[in-house]
N, C-alpha and C positions, 0 to 999 in steps of 0.2 A: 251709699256708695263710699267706699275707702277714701284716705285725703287723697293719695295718688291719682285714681281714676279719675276723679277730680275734677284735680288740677290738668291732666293731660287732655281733660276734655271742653278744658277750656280754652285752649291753645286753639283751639277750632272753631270757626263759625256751626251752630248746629245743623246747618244744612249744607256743610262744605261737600265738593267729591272727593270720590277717591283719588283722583290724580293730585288735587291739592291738599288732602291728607299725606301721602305717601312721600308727596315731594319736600314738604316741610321738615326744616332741620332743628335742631336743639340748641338754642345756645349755651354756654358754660352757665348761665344766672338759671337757667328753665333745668335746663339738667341739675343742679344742685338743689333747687328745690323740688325735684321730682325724686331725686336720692331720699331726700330729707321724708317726704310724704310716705314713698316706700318704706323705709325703716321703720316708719309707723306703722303702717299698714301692717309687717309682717309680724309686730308684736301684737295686734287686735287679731291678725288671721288666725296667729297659733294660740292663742289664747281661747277664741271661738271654738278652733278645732279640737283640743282638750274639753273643755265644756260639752260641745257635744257626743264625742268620745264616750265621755262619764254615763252620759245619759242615752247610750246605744246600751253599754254596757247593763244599765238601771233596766232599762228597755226588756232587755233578752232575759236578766234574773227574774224579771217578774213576767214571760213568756210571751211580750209584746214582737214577736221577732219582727213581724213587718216594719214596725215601727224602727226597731233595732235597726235593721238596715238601712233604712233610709238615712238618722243618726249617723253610722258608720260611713256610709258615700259621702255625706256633708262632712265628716270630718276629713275624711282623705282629699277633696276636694279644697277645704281651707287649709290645709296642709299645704298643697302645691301649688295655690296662691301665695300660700308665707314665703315659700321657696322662691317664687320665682321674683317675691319684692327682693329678697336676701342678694338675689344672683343679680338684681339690676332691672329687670323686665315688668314694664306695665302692660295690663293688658287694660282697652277701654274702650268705649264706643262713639262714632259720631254716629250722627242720622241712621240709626240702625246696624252699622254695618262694626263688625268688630277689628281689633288692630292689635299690635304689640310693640311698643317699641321699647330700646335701652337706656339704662337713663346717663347715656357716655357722649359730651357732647357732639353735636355733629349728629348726630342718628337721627334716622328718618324712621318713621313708623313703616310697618310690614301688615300688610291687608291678611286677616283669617280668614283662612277659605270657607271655615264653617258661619253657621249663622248660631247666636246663642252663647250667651258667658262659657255654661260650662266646657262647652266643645272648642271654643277658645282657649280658656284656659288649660286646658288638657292639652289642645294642638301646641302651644307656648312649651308647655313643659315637658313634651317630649322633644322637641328643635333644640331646645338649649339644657 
């Protein structure tokens, strides 16, 4: 799990609700190391998503296309995770349930309608 995702999911009881997820605010200390976590994050996300990249690429020379593909989704995928630590936004989970929040203090997290990182993460980064 990224340091971001974390950290913001630590800020939660693991069996907290949604209503005490959502309502929870950030303070300027939570938000700055939430900043600090993301910017990490998004140099391991793009560096993953290069790496994998390479080896979509390796993948399809040597007529593994299936493979190749799956490679290429995971790259596009930590792609738009790097993007969205860059622009500010965690995405993380409590008790199953997925979230996004800013890392600008004062934010409250925002409930993903979908269930599942990646349908999260793709919901995140087409909003913002």
């Amino acid at each position: 799990m990224p340091r971001a995702d974390r950290y913001a999911n630590s800020l939660f009881h693991p069996k907290a609700n949604k209503t005490t997820v959502r309502t929870r605010v950030l303070t300027p200390v939570e938000s700055a190391a939430l900043r600090q976590g993301l910017l990490t994050d998004a140099g391991d996300l793009y560096f993953s998503a290069w790496i994998t990249f390479l080896d979509g690429v390796s993948g399809a020379q040597r007529g593994f296309y299936s493979w190749a593909t799956v490679k290429m989704y995971y790259s596009l995928f930590y792609s738009f995770r790097g993007y969205l630590c860059l622009k500010g936004f965690c995405t993380f989970y409590v008790d199953d349930s997925y979230y996004s929040v800013s890392n600008l203090p004062a934010a409250s997290p925002v409930s993903c309608e979908n269930r599942g990182d990646h349908k999260a993460v793709m919901n995140t980064s087409v909003k913002f």
